[in-house]
BAVEX-737398 format. One line per 5 residues: their letters; for each residue x, y, z of C-alpha. Coordinates in steps of 0.25 Angstrom, whole numbers, plus 5000, padded with zeros to 4 digits. Last residue first. Example, Ala and Ser with C-alpha at 12.3 -4.5 7.8 and 13.67 -1.06 7.14 Angstrom:
BEGIN
sa) 5055:4996:5029; 5049:4982:5031 .
% end
This chain:
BEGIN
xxxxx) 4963:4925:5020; 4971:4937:5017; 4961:4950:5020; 4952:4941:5031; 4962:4932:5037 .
xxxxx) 4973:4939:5038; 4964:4950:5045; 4958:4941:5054; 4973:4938:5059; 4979:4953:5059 .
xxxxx) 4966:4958:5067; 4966:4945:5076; 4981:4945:5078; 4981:4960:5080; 4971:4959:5091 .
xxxxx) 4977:4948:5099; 4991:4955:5098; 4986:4967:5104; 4977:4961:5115; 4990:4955:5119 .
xxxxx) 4999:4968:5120; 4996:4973:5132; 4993:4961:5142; 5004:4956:5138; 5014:4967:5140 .
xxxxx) 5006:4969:5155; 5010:4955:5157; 4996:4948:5159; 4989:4947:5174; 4997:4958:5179 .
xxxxx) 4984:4965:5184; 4987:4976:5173; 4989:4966:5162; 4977:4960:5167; 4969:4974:5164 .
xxxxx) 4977:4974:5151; 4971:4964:5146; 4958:4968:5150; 4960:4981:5141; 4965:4973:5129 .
xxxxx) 4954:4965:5130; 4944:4975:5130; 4952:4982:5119; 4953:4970:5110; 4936:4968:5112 .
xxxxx) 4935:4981:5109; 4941:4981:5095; 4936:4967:5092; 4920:4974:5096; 4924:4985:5086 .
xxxxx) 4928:4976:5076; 4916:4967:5077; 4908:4980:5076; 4915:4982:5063; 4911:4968:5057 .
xxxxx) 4897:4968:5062; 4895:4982:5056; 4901:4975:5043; 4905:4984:5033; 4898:4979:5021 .
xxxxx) 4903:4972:5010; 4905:4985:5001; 4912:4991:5009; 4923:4980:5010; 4926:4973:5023 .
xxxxx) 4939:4981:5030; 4933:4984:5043; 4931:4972:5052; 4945:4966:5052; 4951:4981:5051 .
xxxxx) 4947:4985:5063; 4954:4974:5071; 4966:4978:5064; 4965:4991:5068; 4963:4986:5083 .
xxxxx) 4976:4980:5083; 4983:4990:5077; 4977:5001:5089; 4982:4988:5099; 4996:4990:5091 .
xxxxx) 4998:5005:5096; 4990:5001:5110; 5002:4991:5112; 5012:5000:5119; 5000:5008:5126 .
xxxxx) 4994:4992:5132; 5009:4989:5136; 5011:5004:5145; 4998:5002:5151; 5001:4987:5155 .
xxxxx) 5015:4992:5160; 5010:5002:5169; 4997:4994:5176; 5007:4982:5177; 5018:4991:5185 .
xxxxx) 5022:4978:5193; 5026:4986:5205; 5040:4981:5209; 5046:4994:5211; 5053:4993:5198 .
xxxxx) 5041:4989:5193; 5036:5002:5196; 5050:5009:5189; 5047:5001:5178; 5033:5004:5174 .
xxxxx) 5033:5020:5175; 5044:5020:5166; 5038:5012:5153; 5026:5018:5158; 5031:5034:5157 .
xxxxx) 5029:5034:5142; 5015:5029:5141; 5009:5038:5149; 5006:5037:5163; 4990:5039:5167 .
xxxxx) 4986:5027:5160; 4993:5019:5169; 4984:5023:5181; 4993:5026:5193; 4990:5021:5206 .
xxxxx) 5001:5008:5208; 5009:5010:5199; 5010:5025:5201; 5012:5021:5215; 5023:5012:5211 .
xxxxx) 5031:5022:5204; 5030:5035:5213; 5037:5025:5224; 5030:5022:5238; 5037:5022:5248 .
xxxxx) 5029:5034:5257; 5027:5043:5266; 5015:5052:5269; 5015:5067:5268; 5005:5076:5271 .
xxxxx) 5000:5090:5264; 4989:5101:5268; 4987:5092:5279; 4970:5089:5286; 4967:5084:5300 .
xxxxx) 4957:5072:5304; 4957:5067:5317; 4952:5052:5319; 4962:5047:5328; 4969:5039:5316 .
xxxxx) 4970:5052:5309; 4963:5056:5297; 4972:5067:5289; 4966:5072:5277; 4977:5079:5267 .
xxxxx) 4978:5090:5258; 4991:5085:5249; 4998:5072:5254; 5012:5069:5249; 5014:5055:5249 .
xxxxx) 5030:5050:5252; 5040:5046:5249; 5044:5053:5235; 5031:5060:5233; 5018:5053:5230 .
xxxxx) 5005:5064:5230; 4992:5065:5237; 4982:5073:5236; 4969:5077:5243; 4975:5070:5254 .
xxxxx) 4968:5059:5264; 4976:5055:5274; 4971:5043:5285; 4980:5039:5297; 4983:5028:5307 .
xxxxx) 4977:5019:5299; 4981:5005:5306; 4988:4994:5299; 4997:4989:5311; 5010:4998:5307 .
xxxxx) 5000:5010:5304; 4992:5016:5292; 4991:5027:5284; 4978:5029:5275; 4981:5038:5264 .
xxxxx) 4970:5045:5257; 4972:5051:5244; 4963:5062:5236; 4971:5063:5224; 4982:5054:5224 .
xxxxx) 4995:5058:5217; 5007:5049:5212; 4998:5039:5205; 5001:5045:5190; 4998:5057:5193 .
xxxxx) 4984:5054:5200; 4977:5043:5207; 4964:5046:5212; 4954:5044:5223; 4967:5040:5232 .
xxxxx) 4971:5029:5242; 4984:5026:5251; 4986:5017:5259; 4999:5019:5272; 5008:5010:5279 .
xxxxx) 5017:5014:5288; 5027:5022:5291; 5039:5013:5286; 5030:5013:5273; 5020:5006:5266 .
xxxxx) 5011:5010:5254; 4997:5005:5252; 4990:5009:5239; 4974:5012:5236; 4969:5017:5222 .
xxxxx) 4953:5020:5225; 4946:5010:5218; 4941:5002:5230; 4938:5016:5236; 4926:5020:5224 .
xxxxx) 4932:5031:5214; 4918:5041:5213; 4929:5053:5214; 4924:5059:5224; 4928:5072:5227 .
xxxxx) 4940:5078:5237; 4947:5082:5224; 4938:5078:5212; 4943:5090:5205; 4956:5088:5207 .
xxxxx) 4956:5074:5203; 4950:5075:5191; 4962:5086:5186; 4971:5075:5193; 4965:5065:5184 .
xxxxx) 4964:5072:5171; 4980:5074:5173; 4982:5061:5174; 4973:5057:5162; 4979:5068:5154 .
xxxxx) 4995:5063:5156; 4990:5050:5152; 4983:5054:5140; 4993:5061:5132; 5002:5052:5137 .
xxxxx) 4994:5042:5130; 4990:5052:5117; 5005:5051:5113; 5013:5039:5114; 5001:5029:5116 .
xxxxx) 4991:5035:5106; 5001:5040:5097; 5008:5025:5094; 4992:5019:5095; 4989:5029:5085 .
xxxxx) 5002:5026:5077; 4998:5012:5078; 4985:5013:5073; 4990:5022:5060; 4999:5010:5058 .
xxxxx) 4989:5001:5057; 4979:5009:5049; 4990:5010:5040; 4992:4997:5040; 4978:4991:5036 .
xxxxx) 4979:4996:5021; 4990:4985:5020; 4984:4975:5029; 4972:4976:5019; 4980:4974:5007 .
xxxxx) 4982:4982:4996; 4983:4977:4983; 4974:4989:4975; 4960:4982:4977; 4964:4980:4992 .
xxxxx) 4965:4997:4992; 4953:4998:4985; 4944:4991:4993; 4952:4999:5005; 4947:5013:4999 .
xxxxx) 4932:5006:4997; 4927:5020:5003; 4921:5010:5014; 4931:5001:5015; 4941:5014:5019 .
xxxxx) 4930:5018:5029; 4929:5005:5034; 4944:5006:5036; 4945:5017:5044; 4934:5016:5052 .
xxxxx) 4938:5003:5059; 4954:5007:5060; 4948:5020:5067; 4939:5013:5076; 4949:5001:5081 .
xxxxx) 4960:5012:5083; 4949:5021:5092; 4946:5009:5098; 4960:5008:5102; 4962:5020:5105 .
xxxxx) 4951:5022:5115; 4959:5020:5129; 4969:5033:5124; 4955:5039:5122; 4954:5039:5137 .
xxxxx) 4967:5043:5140; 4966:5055:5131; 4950:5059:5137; 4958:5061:5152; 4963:5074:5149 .
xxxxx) 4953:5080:5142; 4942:5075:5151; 4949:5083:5164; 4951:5095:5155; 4936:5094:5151 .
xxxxx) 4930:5092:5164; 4941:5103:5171; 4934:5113:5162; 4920:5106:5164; 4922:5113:5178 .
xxxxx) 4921:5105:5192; 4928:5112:5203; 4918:5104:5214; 4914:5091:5208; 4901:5090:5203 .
xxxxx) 4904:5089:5187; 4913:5078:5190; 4908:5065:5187; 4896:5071:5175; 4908:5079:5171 .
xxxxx) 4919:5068:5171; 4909:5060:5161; 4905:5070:5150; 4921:5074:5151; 4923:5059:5147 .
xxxxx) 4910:5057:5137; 4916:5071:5129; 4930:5067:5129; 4929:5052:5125; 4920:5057:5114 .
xxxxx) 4932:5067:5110; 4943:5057:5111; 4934:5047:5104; 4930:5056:5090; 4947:5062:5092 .
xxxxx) 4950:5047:5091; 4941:5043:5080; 4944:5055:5070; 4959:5053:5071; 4957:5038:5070 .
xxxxx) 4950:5041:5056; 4962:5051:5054; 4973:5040:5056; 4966:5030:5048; 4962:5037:5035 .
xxxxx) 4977:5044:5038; 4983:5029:5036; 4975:5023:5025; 4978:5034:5017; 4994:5033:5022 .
xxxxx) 4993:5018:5017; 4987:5024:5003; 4999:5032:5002; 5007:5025:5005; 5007:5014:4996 .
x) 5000:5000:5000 .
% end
């Protein structure tokens, strides 16, 4: 296939995609700032102003989860619109074979999976951190509907004793808590005290409390512009232990993994975010190829509306089972590399094998 036709191919692709990914980032906008409002529309210091720039920041992370619907979507369209303009009719009449016209659609998958991961994933992960500590604020000394067995609860120890620590959010990357409560106890497993902070941040040694609660073991309550409570634990495993994955970009896994396991914290949550943004690229392949099993019949046949539902439904089934894949890579039931890359490989043997079999018998 000359160049000319394979660069056709290629920006019929690319600007289709476009269209669908700035169709998704903006409904995603719209039913997400829809949402935040109805949540938070009560809270003291609410403005649409915040709404929107809370939105803003979190709808990148969001569509980050889309992509590979967006990949199956565009690939779909793409080539029914081709079939229907008879345009890849008369490509097979001129030689050309259906792998050839296929790999430009390919290729401008794998550029979008290379841009999703290298550009829009720190993109969105430096706005998903920053959405929560603008959501935080506002909810400061709210509710934020999280029940207590899903508030994030650790235990450290120290030659002073022992002490569990609790927030309603994690924040920076699990080196700040908004809205803490520290429960100190005594050598026979006592509490002795209770603190709650209006923040509270990990410095080297110790936590630094900001607006503080005190509840003594006798009852009395007093109140501390700033506390300190000592600690041994290190920035590395307290981000492995609180942080979302998704809130570290891409580049600063690779680092952020081995200096946890070098502190004998398995990093499973890391590593199986850093494997499933190395194989999204080639996961965006995969599902053009599973397009391109239901959506290259002629015109003139029909398009099938069972075939392309079929397509759809392959497209979510591969994303349902990457997704609980990944939950047991996370659990270290699978490798986290395993984990990552199986659904991959399955998919691209089914779309490479049912292809074979259709276009070359």
């Amino acid at each position: 296939m000359g160049w000319t036709l394979g660069r056709y191919f290629f920006f019929r692709y690319a600007t289709i995609t476009l269209w669908f990914f700035l169709g998704i980032f903006a409904l995603i906008f719209l039913i997400d700032f829809t949402e935040l409002t109805s949540r938070t529309a009560r809270l003291p210091g609410f403005t649409y102003q915040i709404a929107l720039a809370i939105s803003a920041l979190r709808v990148p992370m969001l569509v980050l989860q889309m992509v590979p619907f967006v990949a199956l979507f565009a690939a779909m369209a793409t080539l029914v619109s081709l079939n229907r303009k008879y345009e890849l009719v008369i490509a097979r009449s001129a030689g050309i074979s259906a792998w050839q016209f296929l790999l430009p659609a390919c290729i401008g998958a794998l550029i979008f999976g290379i841009l999703a991961v290298g550009v829009m994933n720190p993109i969105a992960a430096y706005g998903l951190s920053r959405s929560q500590l603008i959501e935080s604020d506002l909810r400061s000394g709210s509710s934020n509907e999280v029940s207590a067995s899903s508030t994030p609860w650790i235990r450290q120890k120290t030659s002073q004793g022992d002490t569990i620590i609790g927030a309603r959010a994690i924040l920076s990357q699990g080196l700040e808590m908004a809205d803490a409560t520290f429960f100190q106890l005594d050598e026979g497993g006592e509490i002795f005290a209770r603190k709650d902070a209006r923040r509270a941040y990990l410095r080297d040694g110790y936590w630094e409390l900001v607006d503080v609660k005190v509840l003594g073991s006798d009852g009395t309550l007093s109140t501390q512009a700033l506390d300190r409570i000592p600690t041994d634990l290190k920035p590395e495993f307290v981000q492995e232990r609180l942080a979302e994955p998704e809130t570290i970009p891409f580049y600063e896994l690779p680092r952020k993994i081995e200096v946890a396991r070098s502190f004998g914290a398995k990093a499973n949550a890391f590593a199986m975010q850093f494997d499933s943004l190395l194989a999204l690229p080639f996961l965006l392949v995969a599902m053009t190829l599973i397009a391109a099993t239901v959506s290259m019949r002629f015109a003139r046949m029909g398009q099938s509306g069972t075939m392309i539902l079929g397509g759809v439904v392959a497209g979510f089934l591969l994303y349902v089972v990457s997704v609980l894949v990944k939950a047991f890579g996370v659990a270290g039931f699978v490798p986290p590399f395993v984990a990552a890359w199986f659904p991959v490989v399955v998919a691209m043997f089914f779309g490479v094998t049912f292809l074979l079999y259709k276009e070359d018998g």
